[in-house]
C-alpha positions as CSV (number, residue, x, y, z in Angstrom):
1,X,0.0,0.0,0.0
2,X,1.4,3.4,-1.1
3,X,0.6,6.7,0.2
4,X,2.0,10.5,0.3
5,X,4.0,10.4,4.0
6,X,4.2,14.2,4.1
7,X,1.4,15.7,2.1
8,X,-1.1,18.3,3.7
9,X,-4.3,16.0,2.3
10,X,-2.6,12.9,3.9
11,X,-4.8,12.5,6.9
12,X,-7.8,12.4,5.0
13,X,-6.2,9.9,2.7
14,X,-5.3,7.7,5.2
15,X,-8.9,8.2,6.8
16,X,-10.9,7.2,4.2
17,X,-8.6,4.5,2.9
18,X,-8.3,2.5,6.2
19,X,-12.2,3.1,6.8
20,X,-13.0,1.2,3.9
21,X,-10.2,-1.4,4.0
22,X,-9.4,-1.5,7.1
23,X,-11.1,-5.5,9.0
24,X,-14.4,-4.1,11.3
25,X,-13.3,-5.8,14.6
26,X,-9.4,-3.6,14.1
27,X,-9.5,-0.2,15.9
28,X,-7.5,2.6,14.2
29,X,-4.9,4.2,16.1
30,X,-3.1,7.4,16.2
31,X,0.3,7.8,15.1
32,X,2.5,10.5,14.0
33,X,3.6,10.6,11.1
34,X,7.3,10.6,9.6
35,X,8.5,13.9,8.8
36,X,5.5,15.9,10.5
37,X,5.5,16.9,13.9
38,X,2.1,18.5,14.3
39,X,-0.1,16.1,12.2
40,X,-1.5,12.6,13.2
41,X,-2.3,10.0,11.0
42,X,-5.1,6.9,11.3
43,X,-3.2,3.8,11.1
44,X,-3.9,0.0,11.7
45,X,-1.9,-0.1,15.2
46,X,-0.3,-2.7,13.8
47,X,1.0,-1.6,11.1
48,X,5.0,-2.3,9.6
49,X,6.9,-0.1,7.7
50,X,8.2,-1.9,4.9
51,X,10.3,0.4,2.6
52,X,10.0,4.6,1.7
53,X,10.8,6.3,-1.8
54,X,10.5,9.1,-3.3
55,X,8.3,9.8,-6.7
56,X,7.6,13.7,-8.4
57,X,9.6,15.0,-5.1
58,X,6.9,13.7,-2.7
59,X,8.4,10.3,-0.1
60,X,6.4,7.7,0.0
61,X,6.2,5.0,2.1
62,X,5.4,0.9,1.6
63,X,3.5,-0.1,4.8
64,X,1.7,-3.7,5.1
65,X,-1.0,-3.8,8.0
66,X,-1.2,-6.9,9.3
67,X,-4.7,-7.4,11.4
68,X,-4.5,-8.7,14.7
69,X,-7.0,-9.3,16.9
70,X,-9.0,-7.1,19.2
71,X,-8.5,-8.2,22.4
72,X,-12.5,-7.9,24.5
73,X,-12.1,-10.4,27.2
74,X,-9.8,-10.6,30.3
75,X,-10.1,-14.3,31.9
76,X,-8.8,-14.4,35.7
77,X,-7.8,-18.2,36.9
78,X,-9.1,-17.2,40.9
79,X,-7.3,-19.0,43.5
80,X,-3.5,-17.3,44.2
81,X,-4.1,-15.5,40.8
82,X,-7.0,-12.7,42.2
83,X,-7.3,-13.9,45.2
84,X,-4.1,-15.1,47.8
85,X,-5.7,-18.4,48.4
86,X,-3.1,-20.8,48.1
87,X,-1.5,-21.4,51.6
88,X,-4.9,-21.0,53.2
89,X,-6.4,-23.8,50.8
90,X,-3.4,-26.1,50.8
91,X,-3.5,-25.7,54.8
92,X,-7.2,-26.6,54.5
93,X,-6.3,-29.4,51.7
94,X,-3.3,-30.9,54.1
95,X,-6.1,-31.2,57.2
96,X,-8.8,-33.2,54.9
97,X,-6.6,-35.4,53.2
98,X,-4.6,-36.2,56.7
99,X,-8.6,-37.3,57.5
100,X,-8.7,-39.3,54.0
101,X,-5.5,-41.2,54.5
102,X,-6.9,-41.9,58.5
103,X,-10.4,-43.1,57.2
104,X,-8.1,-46.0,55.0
105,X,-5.7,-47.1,57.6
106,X,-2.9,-44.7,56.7
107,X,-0.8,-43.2,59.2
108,X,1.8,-40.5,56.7
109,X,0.7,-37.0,57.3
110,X,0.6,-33.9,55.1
111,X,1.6,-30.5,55.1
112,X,0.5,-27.4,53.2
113,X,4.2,-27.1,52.3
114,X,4.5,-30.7,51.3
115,X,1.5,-30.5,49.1
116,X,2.9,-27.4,47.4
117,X,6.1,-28.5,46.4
118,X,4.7,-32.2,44.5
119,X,3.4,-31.0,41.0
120,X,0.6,-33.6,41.3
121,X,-0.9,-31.3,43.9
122,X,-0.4,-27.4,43.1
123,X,-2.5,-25.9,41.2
124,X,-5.1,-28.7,40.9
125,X,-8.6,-29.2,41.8
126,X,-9.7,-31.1,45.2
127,X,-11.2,-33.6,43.0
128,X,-7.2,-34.1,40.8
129,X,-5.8,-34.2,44.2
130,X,-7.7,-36.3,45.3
131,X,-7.3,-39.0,42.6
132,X,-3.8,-38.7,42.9
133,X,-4.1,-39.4,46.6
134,X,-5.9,-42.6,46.1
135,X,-3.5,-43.6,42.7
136,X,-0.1,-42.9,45.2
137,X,-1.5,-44.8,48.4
138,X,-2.8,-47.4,46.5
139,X,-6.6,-47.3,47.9
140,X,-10.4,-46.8,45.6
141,X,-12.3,-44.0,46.3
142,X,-16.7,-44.4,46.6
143,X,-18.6,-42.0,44.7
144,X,-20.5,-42.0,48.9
145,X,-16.8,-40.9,50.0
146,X,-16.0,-38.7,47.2
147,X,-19.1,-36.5,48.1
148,X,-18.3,-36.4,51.8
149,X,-14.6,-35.9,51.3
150,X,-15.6,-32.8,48.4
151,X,-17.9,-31.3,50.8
152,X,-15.3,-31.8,53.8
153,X,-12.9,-29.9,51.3
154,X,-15.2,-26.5,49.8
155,X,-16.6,-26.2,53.5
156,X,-13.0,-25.9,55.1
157,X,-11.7,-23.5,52.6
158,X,-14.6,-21.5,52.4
159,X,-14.3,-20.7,56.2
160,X,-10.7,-20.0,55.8
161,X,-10.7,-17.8,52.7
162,X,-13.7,-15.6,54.5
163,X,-11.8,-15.3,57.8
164,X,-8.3,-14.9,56.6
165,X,-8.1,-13.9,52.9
166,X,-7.4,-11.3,50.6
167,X,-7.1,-9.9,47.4
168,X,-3.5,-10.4,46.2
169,X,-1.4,-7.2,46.4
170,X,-2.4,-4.6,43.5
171,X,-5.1,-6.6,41.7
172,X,-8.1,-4.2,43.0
173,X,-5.8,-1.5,41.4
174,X,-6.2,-3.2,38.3
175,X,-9.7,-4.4,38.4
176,X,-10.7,-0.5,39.3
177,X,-9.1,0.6,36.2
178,X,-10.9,-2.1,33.9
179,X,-14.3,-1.7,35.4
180,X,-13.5,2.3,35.1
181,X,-12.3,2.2,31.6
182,X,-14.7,0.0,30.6
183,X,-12.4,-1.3,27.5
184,X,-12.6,-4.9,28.2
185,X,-15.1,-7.6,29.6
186,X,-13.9,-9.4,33.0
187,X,-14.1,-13.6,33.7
188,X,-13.2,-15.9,36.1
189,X,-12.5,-19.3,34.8
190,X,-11.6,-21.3,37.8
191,X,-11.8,-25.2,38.4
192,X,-13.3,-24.7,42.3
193,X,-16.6,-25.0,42.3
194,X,-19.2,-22.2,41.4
195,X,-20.5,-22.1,45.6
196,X,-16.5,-22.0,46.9
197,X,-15.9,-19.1,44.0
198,X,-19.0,-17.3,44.9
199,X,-18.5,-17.6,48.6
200,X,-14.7,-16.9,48.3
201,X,-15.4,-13.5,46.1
202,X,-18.0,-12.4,48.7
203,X,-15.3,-12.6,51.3
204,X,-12.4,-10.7,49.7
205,X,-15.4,-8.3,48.2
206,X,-14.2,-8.8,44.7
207,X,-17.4,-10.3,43.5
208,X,-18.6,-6.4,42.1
209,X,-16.1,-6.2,39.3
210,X,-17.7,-9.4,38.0
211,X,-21.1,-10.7,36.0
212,X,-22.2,-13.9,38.1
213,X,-22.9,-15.1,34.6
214,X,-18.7,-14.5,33.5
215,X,-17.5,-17.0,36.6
216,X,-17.2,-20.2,35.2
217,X,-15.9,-23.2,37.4
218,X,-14.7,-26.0,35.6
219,X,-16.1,-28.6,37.9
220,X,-20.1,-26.8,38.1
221,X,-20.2,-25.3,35.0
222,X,-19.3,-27.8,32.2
223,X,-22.2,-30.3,30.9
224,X,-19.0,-32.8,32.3
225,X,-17.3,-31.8,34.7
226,X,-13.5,-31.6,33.6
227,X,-10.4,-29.6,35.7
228,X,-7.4,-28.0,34.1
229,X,-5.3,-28.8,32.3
230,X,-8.1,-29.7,30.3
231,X,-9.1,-26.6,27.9
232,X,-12.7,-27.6,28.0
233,X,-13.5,-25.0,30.6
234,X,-12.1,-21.8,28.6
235,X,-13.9,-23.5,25.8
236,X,-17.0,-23.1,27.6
237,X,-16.4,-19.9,29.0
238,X,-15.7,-18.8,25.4
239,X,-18.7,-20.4,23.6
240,X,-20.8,-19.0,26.3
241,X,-20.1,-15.1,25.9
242,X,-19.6,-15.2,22.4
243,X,-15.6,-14.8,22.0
244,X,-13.2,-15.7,19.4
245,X,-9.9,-17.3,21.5
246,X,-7.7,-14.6,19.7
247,X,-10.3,-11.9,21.9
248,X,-9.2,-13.3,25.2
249,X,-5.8,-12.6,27.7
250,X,-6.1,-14.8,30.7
251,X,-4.2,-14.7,33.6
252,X,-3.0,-17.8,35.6
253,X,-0.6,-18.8,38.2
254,X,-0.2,-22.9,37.6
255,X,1.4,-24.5,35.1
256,X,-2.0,-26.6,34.8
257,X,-4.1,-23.3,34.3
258,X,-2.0,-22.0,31.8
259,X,-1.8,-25.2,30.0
260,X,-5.4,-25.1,29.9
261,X,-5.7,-21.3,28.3
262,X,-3.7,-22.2,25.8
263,X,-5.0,-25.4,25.0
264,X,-7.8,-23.1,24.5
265,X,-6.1,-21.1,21.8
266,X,-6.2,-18.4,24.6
267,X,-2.9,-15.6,24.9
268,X,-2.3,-16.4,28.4
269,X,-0.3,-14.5,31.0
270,X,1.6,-16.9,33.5
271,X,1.1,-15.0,36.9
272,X,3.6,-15.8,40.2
273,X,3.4,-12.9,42.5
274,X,1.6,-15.5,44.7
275,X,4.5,-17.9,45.2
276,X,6.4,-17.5,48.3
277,X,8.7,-19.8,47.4
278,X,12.1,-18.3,45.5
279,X,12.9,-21.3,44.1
280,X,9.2,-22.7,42.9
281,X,9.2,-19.1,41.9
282,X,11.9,-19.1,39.3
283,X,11.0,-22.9,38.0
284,X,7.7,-21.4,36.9
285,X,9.1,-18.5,35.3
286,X,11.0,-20.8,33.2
287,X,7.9,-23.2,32.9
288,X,5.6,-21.0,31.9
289,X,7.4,-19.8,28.2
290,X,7.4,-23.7,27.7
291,X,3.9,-23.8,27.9
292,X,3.1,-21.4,25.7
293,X,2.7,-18.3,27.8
294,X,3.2,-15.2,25.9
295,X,4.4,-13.1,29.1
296,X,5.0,-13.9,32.8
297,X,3.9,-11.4,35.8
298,X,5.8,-11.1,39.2
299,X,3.6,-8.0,40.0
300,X,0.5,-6.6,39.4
301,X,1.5,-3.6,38.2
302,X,3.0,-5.0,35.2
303,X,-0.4,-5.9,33.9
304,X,-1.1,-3.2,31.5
305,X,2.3,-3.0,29.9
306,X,2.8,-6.9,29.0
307,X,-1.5,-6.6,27.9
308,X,-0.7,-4.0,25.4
309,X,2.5,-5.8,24.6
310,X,0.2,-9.0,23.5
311,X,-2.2,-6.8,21.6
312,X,0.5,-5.1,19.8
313,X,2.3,-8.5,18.7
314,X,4.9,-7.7,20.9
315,X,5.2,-10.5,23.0
């Protein structure tokens, strides 16, 4: 595409052309232009500059506009991602599965910091956990016992999320300027179930930034009931509120979430300002790149930068 790049009608140009070429669901931006310091120019805003020359003493320049996606739809994983969760549920987790283990005859003990440092455990659901539990003690599970011990589990954490927990450092910061810019839409896609979210949300009085109908739990929600790292869950949360995958960020702190987001087709941001642990820390920093994670997060106030980063092609 070649156009005038300093030319007093070039604006119009530029206007006109890019309104009639230009895909519906791209937003124009507005650059300045090369050469002219007072005048600013529609472009796609992401647009490449290709090659310039010069023809009947006017420079022109070659630019190729590439259309990316229009980004409508934040996706928040909940637990340790919006909400600092995870030592109050894995302290919760540790006590019921210590009554598990006793209920078969097992005397070996867990920890919250045990439980976080086997992969098996973080960042699953109860109901993974669980089935890892029974497959590494070597004992069968009743569908009777699986809806005790799942009630045992939500009951226990729920208590100890609305007594002790919080938002985690700087996300209301970032909510407030989402729900105040009103740019994107907010989700929750979460594998707890839709009562623990709910109740949880309530508790930390995060619950206003969000549409009841935009928290999707991957264990309520689905038709089947299916956890990360299964994508099915983002699939459904997608399908429900109408979004292509290439209109969605989300935001999670476990390798398992992530590798569900992007399963999804979903540009995901891998999220650790949750993880108290330096070393655990750094592994996922290195993890999350390998599973497809177009940025990771230490902080919440890096949001914004890496968000327009992904909807500029940057990262």
């Amino acid at each position: 595409m070649l156009f005038p790049a300093n030319h007093d009608q070039l604006a119009a140009h530029l206007s006109t052309l890019i309104t009639t070429t230009r895909p519906k669901n791209i937003p124009a931006a507005l650059v300045k232009s090369p050469g002219l310091s007072s005048k600013l120019l529609l472009l796609s805003s992401n647009s490449r500059l290709s090659s310039s020359r010069t023809f009947c003493g006017l420079r022109f320049q070659s630019l190729t506009l590439f259309a990316m996606p229009l980004k409508v739809w934040i996706m928040f994983d909940l637990d340790n991602t919006l909400i600092d969760t995870e030592y109050l549920a894995f302290n919760c987790v540790a006590a019921v599965a210590n009554r598990v283990l006793e209920s078969k005859g097992i005397t070996e003990k867990y920890t919250s910091d045990k439980l976080i440092g086997e992969p098996d455990f973080f960042g699953q659901a109860w109901k993974t956990m669980l089935n890892k539990l029974a497959e590494k003690h070597g004992f069968e599970i009743t569908d009777q016992e699986r809806k005790a011990w799942r009630q045992w589990e939500e009951e226990a954490v729920i208590a100890a999320v609305q007594k002790h927990g919080k938002p985690t450092k700087g996300v209301v910061e970032v909510l407030d300027k989402l729900t105040e810019e009103k740019k994107y839409r907010l989700a929750i896609v979460s594998s707890s179930s839709l009562p623990r979210m709910l109740a949880c949300l309530d508790g930390v009085g995060l619950r206003k930034y969000f549409e009841d109908a935009h928290i999707f739990s991957a264990s309520t929600s689905l038709p089947v009931p299916s956890a990360k790292p299964a994508p099915d869950v983002y699939e459904f949360a997608l399908k429900t509120v109408g979004a292509a995958a290439d209109q969605a960020v989300a935001v999670e702190d476990s390798l398992g979430g992530a590798t569900a987001s992007v399963g999804a087709g979903i540009d995901t941001i891998g999220y650790v300002g949750c993880m108290n642990m330096p070393m655990f820390q750094m592994q996922l920093e290195y993890d999350f790149p390998e599973k497809g994670a177009k940025a990771t997060m230490t902080h919440w106030g890096q949001f914004f930068e890496i968000l327009a980063k992904i909807e500029a092609g940057e990262e």
